[in-house]
N, C-alpha and C positions, 0 to 999 in steps of 0.2 A: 420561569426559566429564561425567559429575552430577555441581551444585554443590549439597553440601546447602541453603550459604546465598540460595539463588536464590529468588525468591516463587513459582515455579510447580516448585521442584525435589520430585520424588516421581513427576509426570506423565510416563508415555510415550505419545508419540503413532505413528502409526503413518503416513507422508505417501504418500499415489497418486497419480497424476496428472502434471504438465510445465506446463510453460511458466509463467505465475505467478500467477493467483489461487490457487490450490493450497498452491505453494510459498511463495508471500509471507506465508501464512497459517503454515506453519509456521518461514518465518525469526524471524516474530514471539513464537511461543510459545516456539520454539527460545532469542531472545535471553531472554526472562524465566526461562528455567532449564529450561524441561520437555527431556526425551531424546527428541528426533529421528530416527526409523526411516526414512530415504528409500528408495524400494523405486524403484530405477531396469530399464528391459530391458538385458541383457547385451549388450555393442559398441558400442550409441551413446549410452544414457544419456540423460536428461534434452534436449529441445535446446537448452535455455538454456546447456548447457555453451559453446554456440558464438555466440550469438544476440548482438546488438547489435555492439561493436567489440571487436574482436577481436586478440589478440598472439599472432600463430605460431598460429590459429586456435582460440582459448582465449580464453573471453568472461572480460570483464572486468567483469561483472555477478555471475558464476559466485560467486565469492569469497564476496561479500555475500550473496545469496537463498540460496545452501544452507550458509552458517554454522553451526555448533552443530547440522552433521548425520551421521549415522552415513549413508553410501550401500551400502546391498545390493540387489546385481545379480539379478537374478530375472527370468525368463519367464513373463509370464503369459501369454502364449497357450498354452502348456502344462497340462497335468492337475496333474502333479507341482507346479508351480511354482505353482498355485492351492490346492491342498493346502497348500502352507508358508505360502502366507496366510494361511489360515482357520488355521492353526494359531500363527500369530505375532498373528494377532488376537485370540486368548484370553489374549495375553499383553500388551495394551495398555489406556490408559483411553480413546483415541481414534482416531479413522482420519478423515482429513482426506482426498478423495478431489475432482476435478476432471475427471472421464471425463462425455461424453455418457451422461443419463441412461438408466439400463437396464443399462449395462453391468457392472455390480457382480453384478445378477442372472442376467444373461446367462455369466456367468462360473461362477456354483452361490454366490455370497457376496451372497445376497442378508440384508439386516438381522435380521429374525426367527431365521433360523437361526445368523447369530455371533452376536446376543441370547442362544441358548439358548444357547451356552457362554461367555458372557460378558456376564449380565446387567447389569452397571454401562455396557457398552458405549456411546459420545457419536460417533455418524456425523455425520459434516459432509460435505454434500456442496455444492458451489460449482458451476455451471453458468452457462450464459446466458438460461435462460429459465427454471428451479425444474425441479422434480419431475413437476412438474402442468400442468395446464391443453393447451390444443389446438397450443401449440409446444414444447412443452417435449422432443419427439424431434427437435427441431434441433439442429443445433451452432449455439455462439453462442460468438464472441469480445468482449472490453471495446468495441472500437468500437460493435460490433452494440446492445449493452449502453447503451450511451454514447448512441447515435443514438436507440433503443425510450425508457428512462428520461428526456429530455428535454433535456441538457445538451447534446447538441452545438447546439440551435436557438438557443440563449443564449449560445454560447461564439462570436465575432469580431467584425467590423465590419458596421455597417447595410450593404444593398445587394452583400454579397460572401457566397460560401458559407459554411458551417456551416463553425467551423474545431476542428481538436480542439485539446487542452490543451497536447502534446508529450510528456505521458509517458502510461502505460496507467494514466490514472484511473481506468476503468470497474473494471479488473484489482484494482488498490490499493483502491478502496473495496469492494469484494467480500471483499478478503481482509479487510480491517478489521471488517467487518460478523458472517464466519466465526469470527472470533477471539470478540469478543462473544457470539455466540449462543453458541461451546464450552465459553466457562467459565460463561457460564451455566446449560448444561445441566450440566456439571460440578457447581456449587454446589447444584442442584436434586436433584442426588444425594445429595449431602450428605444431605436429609429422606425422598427416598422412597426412595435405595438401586436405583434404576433407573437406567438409560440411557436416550436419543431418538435419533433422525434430528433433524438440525439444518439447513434446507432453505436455502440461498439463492443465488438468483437475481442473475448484475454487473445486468441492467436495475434491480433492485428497488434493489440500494440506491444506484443514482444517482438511482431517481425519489427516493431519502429525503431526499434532501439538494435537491430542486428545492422548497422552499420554499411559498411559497404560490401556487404560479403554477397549479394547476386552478382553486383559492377564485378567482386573480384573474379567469379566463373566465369561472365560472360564475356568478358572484354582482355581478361588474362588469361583463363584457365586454369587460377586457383580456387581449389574448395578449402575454407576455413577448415580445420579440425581441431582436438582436444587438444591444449600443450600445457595442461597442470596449471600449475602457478604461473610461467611465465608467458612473455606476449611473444613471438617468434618474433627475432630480429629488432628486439628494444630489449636494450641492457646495459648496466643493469637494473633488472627491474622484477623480484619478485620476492618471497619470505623465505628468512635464514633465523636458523635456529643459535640457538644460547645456550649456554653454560649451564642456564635453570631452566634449563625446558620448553621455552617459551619460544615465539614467534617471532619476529620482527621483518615486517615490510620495509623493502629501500626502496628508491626509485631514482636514481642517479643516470639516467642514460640521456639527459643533453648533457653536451661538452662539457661546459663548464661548471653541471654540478659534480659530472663522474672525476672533474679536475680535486674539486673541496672533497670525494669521498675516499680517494686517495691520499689525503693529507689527516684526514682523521682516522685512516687503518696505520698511519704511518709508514709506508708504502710506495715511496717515491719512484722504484722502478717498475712499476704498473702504470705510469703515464705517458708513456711515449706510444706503447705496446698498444694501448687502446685507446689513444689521445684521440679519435674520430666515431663515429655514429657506425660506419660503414665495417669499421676494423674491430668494436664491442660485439655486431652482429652476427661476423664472420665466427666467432670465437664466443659467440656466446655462454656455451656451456660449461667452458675453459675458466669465464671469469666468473659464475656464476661459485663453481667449485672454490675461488681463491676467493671470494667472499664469505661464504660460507664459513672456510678455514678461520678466515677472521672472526663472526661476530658467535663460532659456538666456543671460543677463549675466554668470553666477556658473558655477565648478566645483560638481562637485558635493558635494566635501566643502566648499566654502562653503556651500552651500545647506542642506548636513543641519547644522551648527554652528551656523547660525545659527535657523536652525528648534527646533533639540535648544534651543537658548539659553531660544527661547519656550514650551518645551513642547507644539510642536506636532507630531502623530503623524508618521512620517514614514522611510523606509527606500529605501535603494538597489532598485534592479533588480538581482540580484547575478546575475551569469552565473558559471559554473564557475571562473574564475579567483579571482573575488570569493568565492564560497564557501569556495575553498580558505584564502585568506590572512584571511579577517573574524574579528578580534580576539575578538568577542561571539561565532561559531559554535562558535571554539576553546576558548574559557571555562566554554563548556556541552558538549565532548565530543562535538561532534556530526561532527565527522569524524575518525576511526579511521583509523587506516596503517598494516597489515599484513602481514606477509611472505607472499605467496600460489605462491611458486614461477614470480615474475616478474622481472625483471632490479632491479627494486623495488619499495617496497611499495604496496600496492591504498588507494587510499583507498576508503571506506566512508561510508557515515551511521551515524552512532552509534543510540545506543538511547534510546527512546520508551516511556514516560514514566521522568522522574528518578523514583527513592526513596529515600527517608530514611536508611532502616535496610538496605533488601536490594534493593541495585540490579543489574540486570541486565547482562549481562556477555557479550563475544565469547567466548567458548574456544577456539573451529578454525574456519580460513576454509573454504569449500566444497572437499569430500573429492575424490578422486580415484576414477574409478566403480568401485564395488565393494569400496574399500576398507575396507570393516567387514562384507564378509558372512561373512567367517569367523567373527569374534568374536559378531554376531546370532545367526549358527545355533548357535554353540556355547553362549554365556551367557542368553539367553533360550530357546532350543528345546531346548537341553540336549544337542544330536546332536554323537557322535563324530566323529575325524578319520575314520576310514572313508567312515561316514554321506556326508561333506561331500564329501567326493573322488568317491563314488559320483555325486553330485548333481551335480557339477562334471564328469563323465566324459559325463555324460548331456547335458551343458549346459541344464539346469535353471536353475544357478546360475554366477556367472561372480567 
């Protein structure tokens, strides 16, 4: 599976944990090149093997989050099988872990002690509430995360409940954040020649991304709330419907692009009226309606043509169909179609971010459980066939 020419090839990591902050954290390192160690429990494996929709009960998610992963089956409610950790951990540059705080320690693997036989060692651990502080022995899922961090009070319509996003943002940005912090401790090695604990929290890094909305209570005494599609007081700027049903995002609220969105509704006395930032704002709802009027007259590839004509920002709502077939997703790679032992192939998201010289690359969709713990225990632990059968008789290993 190691591509030398990969930007992260050389790195083993070493993946604990389910379901997918954890794992999404290693699908990503996984795509940049590093060697993917998934340590799943023997018979059921990960549950994302099953989780979302599902063919003949086999997630169709599966494929993509454990890609470019090696799966060995291990028990760790076991002595033995916690021994093969600690000892497959002196053999990694990382351990990417997503269990309720404690239980790495609770196990006998607590950090100081795989330090001492693997002082370069980079622990990531991904939770819902950190390491610390007076909840941090909860369990916490990305909603949880979602709802504590601030985004869900800002995410739907004025007057209707907290809506969530539709995918596990809290999850995804968690794992975006674990990725950041590993290769940072990573490269921190590089000068001291040490390892850390690399601690984060799904609340923490949703609250990273909510922007200035404490500065705006404290210092103004505004509270953000829901306002649908549009941003209060930037316009225009949110999705107007078409002729065939469809969606289209504008974004015209600097000057002089709402000057060019004007000239493509053909509309010349709507310029004067909201020629300013301040005068769109005021009236925002006024122009939103006389947009609207506009682009439900037209299709919607009328509507982006003629907008694309004036240079004004502007993008489909794509739903899964539109994803699949959008001329500009395919151009850039971004969906992958691979054979995953379905009646055909898995589509995918490609890989995040392009590179010049050493782009990152699928090699094997999500393994089948347990399928590489023979070759783990044997090339990295170095143990005979004996050994393995021994371990395997025991149900250790599976």
């Amino acid at each position: 599976m190691p591509d030398d020419s990969l930007p992260l090839a050389g790195l083993r990591v070493l993946e604990l944990g389910s379901f997918i902050a954890g794992p999404f954290a290693g699908q990503l390192l996984g795509d940049l090149g590093a060697d993917i160690i998934k340590v799943e429990p023997p018979g059921t494996g990960d549950p994302m093997r099953a989780w979302g929709v599902t063919i003949d009960g086999r997630s169709l998610w599966w494929p993509a989050i454990a890609r470019n992963k090696q799966s060995v089956a291990v028990d760790l409610r076991t002595d033995r099988g916690r021994l093969l950790m600690r000892d497959l951990v002196a053999h990694v540059d990382i351990v990417i872990e997503n269990f309720k705080p404690g239980t790495l320690v609770k196990w006998g693997l607590p950090y100081d002690e795989l330090a001492a036989k693997n002082p370069g060692l980079v622990l990531t651990h991904v939770s819902g509430f950190g390491q610390s502080g007076p909840r941090a022995h909860e369990p916490g899922f990305g909603a949880i995360g979602e709802a504590m961090g601030g985004i869900r009070h800002t995410t739907g319509d004025p007057g209707l409940a907290p809506a969530r996003a539709g995918i596990s943002l809290g999850d995804a940005l968690a794992a975006l954040f674990a990725v950041i912090g590993t290769l940072a401790a990573v490269n921190e090695r590089h000068r001291s020649g040490r390892g850390q604990e690399v601690d984060v929290a799904i609340y923490e890094a949703v609250l990273a991304l909510m922007e200035s909305t404490v500065a705006d209570f404290e210092l103004a005494g505004v509270i953000r709330g829901r306002s649908g599609g549009l941003l209060p007081g930037v316009a225009p700027s949110n999705a107007y419907p078409t002729a065939d049903g469809r969606d289209v995002v504008i974004a015209a609220n600097a000057d002089a692009v709402f000057a060019r969105l004007v000239d493509a509704m053909e509309r010349p006395d709507l310029a004067l009226p909201y020629a300013t930032h301040a005068a769109r704002a005021e009236r925002q709802l006024e122009l939103d309606a006389l947009v609207a009027d506009w682009t439900r007259r037209l299709d919607a590839e009328d509507v982006l043509a003629r907008l694309e004509a004036h240079s004004v920002p502007s993008g489909l709502i794509n739903t899964a169909p539109d994803l699949a077939a959008d001329s500009h997703i395919a151009a850039r790679d971004m969906i992958l179609r691979l054979a995953a032992g379905f009646e055909r192939a898995v589509p995918m998201a490609g890989i995040v971010p392009k590179f010049s010289r050493t782009p990152g690359a699928v090699r094997t969709v999500g393994p089948e459980l347990g399928e590489h713990t023979d070759i783990v225990l044997r090339e990295v632990l170095g143990l005979g066939e004996n050994a393995i059968d021994e371990l395997r008789a025991a149900h250790v290993v599976a």
